[in-house]
KESE-750364 format. One record per residue (C-alpha): x, y, z; residue in one letter. Coordinates in pm, 1 decimal. Layout:
<recs>
[[X, Y, Z], 'A']
...
</recs>
This chain:
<recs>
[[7728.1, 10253.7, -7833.6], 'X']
[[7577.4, 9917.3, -7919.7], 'X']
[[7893.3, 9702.1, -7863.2], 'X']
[[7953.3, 9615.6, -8238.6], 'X']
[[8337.8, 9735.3, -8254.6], 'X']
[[8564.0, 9670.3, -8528.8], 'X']
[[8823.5, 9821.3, -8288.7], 'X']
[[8819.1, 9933.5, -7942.5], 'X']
[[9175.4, 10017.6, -7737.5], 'X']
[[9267.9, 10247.7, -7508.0], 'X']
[[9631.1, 10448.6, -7526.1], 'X']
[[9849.0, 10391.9, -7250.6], 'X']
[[9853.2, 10797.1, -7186.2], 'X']
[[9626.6, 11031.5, -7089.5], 'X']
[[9636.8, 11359.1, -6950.5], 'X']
[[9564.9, 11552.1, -6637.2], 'X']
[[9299.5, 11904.9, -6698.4], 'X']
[[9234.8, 12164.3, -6543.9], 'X']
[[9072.5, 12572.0, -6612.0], 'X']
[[9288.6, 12867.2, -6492.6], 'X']
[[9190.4, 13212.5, -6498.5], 'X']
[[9429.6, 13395.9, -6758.3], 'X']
[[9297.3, 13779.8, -6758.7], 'X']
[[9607.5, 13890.0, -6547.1], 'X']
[[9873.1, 13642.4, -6724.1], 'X']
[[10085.6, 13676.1, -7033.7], 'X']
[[9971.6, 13397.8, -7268.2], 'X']
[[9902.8, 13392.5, -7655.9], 'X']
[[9506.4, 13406.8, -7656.6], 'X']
[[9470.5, 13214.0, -8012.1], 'X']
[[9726.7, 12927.6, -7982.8], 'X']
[[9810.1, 12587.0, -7862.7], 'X']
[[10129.7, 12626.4, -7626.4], 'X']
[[10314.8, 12270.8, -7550.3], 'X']
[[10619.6, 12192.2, -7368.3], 'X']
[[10796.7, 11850.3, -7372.2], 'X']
[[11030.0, 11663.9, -7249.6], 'X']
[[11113.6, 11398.3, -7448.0], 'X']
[[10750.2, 11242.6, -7503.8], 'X']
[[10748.0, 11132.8, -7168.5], 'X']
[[10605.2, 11459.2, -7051.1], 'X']
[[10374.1, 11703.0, -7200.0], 'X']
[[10275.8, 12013.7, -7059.9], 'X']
[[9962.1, 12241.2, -7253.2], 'X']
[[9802.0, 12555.2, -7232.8], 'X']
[[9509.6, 12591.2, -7486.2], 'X']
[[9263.2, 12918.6, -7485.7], 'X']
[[8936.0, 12908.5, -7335.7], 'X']
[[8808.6, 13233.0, -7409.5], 'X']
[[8564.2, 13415.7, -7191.6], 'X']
[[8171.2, 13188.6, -7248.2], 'X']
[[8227.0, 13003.0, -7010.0], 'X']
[[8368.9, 13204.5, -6700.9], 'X']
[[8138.7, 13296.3, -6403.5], 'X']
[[8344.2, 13653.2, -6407.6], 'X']
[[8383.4, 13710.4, -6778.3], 'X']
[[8732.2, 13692.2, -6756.5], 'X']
[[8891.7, 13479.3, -7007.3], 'X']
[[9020.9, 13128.1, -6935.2], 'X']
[[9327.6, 12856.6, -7027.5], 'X']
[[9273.3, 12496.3, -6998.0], 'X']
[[9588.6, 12341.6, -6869.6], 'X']
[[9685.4, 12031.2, -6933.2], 'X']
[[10015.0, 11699.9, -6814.4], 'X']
[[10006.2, 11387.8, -6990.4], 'X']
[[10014.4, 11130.5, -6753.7], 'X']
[[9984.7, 10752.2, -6793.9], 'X']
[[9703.8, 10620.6, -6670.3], 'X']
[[9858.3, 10304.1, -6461.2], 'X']
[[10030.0, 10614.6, -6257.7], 'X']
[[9739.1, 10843.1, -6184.1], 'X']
[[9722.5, 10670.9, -5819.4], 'X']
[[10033.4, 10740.8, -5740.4], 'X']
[[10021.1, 11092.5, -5810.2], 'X']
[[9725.4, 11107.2, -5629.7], 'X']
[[9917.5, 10981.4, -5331.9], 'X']
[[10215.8, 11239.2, -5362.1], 'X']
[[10237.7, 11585.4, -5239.1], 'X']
[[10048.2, 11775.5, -5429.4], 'X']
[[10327.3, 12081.6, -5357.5], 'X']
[[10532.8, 11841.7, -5542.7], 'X']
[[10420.9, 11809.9, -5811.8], 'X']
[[10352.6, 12170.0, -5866.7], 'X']
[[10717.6, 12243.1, -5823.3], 'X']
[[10766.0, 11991.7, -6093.8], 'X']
[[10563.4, 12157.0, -6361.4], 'X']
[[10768.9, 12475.1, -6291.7], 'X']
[[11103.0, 12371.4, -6288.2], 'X']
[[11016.0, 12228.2, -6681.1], 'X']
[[10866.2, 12486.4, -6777.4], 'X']
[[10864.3, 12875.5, -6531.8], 'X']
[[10593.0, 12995.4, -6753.8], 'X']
[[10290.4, 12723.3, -6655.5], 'X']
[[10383.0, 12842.9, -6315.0], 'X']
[[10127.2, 13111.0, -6258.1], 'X']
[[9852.5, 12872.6, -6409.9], 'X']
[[9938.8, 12540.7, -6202.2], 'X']
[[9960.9, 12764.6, -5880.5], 'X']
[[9610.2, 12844.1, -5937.6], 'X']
[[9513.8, 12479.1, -5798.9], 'X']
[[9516.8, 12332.0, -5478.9], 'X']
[[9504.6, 12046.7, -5476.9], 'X']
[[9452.0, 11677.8, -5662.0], 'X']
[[9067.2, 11686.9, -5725.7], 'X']
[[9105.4, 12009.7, -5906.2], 'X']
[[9206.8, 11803.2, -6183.0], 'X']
[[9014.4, 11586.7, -6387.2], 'X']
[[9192.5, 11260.9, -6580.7], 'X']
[[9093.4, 11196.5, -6943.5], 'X']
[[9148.1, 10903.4, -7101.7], 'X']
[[9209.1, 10872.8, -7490.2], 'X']
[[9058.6, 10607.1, -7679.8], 'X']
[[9123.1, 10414.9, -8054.7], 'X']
[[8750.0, 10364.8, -8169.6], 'X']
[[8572.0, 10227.0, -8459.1], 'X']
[[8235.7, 10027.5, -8475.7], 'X']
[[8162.8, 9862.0, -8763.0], 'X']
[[7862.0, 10000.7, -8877.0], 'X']
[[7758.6, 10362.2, -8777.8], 'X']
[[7394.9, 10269.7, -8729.9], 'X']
[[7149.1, 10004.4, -8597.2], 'X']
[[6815.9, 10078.8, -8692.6], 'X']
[[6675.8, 10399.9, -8684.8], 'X']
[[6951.5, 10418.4, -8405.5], 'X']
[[7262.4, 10657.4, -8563.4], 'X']
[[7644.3, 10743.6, -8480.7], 'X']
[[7864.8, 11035.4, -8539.9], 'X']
[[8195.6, 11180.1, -8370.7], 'X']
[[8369.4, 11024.8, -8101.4], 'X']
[[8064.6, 10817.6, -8021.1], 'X']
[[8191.2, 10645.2, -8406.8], 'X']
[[8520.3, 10657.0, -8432.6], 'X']
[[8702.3, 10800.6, -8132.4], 'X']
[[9101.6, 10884.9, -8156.2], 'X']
[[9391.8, 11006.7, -7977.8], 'X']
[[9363.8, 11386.5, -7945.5], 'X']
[[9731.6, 11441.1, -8092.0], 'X']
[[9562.2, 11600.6, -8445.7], 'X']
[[9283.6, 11753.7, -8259.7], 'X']
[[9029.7, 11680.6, -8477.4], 'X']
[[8763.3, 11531.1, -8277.3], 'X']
[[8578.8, 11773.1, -8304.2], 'X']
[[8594.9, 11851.7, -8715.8], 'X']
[[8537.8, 11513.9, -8757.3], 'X']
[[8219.5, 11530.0, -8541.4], 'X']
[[8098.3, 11803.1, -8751.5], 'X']
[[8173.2, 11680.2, -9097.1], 'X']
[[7951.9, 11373.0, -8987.7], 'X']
[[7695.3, 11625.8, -8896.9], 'X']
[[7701.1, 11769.4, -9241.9], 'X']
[[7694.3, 11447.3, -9441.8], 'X']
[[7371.4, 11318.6, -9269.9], 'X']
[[7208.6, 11626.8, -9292.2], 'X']
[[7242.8, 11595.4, -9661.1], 'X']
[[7224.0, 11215.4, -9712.6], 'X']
[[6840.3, 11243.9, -9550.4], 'X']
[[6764.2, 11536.1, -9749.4], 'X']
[[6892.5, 11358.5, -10015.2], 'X']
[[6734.3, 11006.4, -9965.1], 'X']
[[6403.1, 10879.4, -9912.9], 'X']
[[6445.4, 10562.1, -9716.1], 'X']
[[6610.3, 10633.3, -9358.3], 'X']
[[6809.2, 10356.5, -9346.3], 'X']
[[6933.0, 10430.1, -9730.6], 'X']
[[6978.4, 10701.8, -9624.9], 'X']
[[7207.8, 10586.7, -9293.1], 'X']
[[7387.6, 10389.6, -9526.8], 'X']
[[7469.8, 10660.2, -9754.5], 'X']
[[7588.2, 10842.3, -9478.3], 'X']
[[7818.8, 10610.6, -9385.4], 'X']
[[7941.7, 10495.6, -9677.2], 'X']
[[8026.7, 10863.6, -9765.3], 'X']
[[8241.7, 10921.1, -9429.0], 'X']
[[8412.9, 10598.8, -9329.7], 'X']
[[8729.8, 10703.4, -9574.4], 'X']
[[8791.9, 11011.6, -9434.7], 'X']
[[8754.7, 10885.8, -9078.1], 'X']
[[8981.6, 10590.7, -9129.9], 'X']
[[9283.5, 10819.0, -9225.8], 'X']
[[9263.8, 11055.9, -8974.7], 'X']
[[9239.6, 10742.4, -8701.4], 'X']
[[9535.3, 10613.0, -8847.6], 'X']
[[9735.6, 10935.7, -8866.4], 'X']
[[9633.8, 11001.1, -8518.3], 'X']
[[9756.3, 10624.8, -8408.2], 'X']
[[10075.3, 10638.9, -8530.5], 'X']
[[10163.4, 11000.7, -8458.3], 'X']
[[10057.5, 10949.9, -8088.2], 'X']
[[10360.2, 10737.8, -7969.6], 'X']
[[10548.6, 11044.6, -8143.4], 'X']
[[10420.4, 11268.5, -7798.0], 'X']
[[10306.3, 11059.7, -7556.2], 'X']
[[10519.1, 10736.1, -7523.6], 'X']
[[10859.1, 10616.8, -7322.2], 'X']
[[11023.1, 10619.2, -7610.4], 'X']
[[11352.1, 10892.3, -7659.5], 'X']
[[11385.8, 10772.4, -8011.9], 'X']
[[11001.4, 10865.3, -8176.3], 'X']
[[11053.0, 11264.9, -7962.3], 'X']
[[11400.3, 11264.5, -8081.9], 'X']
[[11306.4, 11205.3, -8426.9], 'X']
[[11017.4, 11454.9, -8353.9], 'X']
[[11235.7, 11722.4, -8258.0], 'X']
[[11465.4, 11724.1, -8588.2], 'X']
[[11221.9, 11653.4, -8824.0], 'X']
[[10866.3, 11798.3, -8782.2], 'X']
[[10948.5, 12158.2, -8803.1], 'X']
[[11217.1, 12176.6, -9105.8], 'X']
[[10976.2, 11964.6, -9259.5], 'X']
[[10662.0, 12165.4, -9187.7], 'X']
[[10913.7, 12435.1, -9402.7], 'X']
[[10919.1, 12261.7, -9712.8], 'X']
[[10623.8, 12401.8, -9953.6], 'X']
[[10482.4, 12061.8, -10033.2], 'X']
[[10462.4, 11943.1, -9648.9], 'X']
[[10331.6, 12265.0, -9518.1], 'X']
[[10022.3, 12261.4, -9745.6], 'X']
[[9937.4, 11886.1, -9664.5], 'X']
[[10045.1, 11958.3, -9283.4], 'X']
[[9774.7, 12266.9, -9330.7], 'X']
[[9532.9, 12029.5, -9496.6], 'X']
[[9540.0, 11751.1, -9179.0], 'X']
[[9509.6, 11949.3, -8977.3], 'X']
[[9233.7, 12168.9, -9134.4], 'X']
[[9019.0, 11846.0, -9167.2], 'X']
[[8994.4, 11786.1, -9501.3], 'X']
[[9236.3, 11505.1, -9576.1], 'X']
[[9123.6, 11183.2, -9722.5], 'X']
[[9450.6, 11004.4, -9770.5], 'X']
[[9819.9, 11075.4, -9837.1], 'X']
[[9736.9, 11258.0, -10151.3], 'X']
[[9383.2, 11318.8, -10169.9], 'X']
[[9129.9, 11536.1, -9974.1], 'X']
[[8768.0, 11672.9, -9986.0], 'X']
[[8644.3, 11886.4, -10236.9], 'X']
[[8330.3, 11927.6, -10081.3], 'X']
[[8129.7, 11801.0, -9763.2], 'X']
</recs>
């Protein structure tokens, strides 16, 4: 990046990742499976497929939110521990978290709220996270990433001038980007935060309202990428 943020913070949560090798174990091989308690902790198991295993087999990522000013001191308890921790929440993540042995099996990611000012410098250009990095909660990092992809493929087929052309680029994005990184900022403290209050409100209202005809199709909408405000989205890239 060259340094020129409008806005650069990093959430107080991150999470703990890890691959497992699923071939053998009962898991739903085209979904997103989370368990929470409260939205203090979050447990995930998200579908790798088979490209990138060494066997062929296919593959689950697994996944703990953790907050970052506590990674040492999980890295200085049993790892046993910690283990029997993840199964007592939740007996099904039990055959995927046995599969490690210990700490440095596990990689911490941090999250990030992004956004420089201008996407270019020069001939120099930005797109995706390296732009406008969020919180994963949407998952839509990579959509996002792609969409950008698209747009300046056709502003400098469309353009001329390069740096018209940057411009147009930008100018053409930045709206849909700034909804999405504020609907991913405010949802986040909804699953990753201390608070019992945001998870409890979570828990009775997301799914009835997910129900209701209108919600679904904007819920669909978000979260297929193509939002561009409350009530508006794309018509075309």
């Amino acid at each position: 990046m060259h340094g020129d943020f409008k806005r650069d913070k990093t959430y107080e949560f991150g999470a703990l990742w890890g691959v497992c090798e699923t071939d053998a174990l009962d898991i739903e091989q085209s979904a997103l499976i989370q368990r929470y308690v409260d939205a203090k902790i979050m447990i995930g198991l998200l579908p790798l497929g088979s490209a990138f295993s060494a066997t062929g087999g296919k593959q689950t990522a697994f996944f703990w939110s953790l907050k970052l000013e506590e990674y040492d001191d999980w890295l200085n308890s049993p790892f046993e521990n910690w283990q029997q921790q993840v199964a007592s929440i939740w007996p099904k993540a039990k055959p995927y978290v046995d599969q490690f042995s210990n700490h440095g099996q596990l990689t911490l990611a941090s999250y990030h709220d992004t956004a420089l000012k201008t996407y270019s410098k020069g001939r120099l250009v930005f797109i995706g996270d390296a732009a406008h990095a969020t919180s994963p909660q949407l998952g839509q990092g990579a959509n996002m990433g792609l969409m950008d992809a698209r747009r300046l493929a056709k502003s400098l087929t469309r353009l001329d001038e390069l740096l018209d052309a940057l411009k147009d680029y930008e100018n053409n994005r930045k709206k849909q980007v700034r909804f999405y990184q504020m609907m991913s900022h405010y949802l986040t403290p909804f699953f990753q935060s201390d608070s019992k209050v945001l998870s409890t409100i979570r828990d009775l209202t997301f799914h009835p309202m997910s129900k209701l005809p209108f919600m679904s199709e904007l819920m669909m909408q978000t979260l297929a990428g193509v939002k561009t405000g409350p009530f508006s989205s794309l018509k075309k890239i």
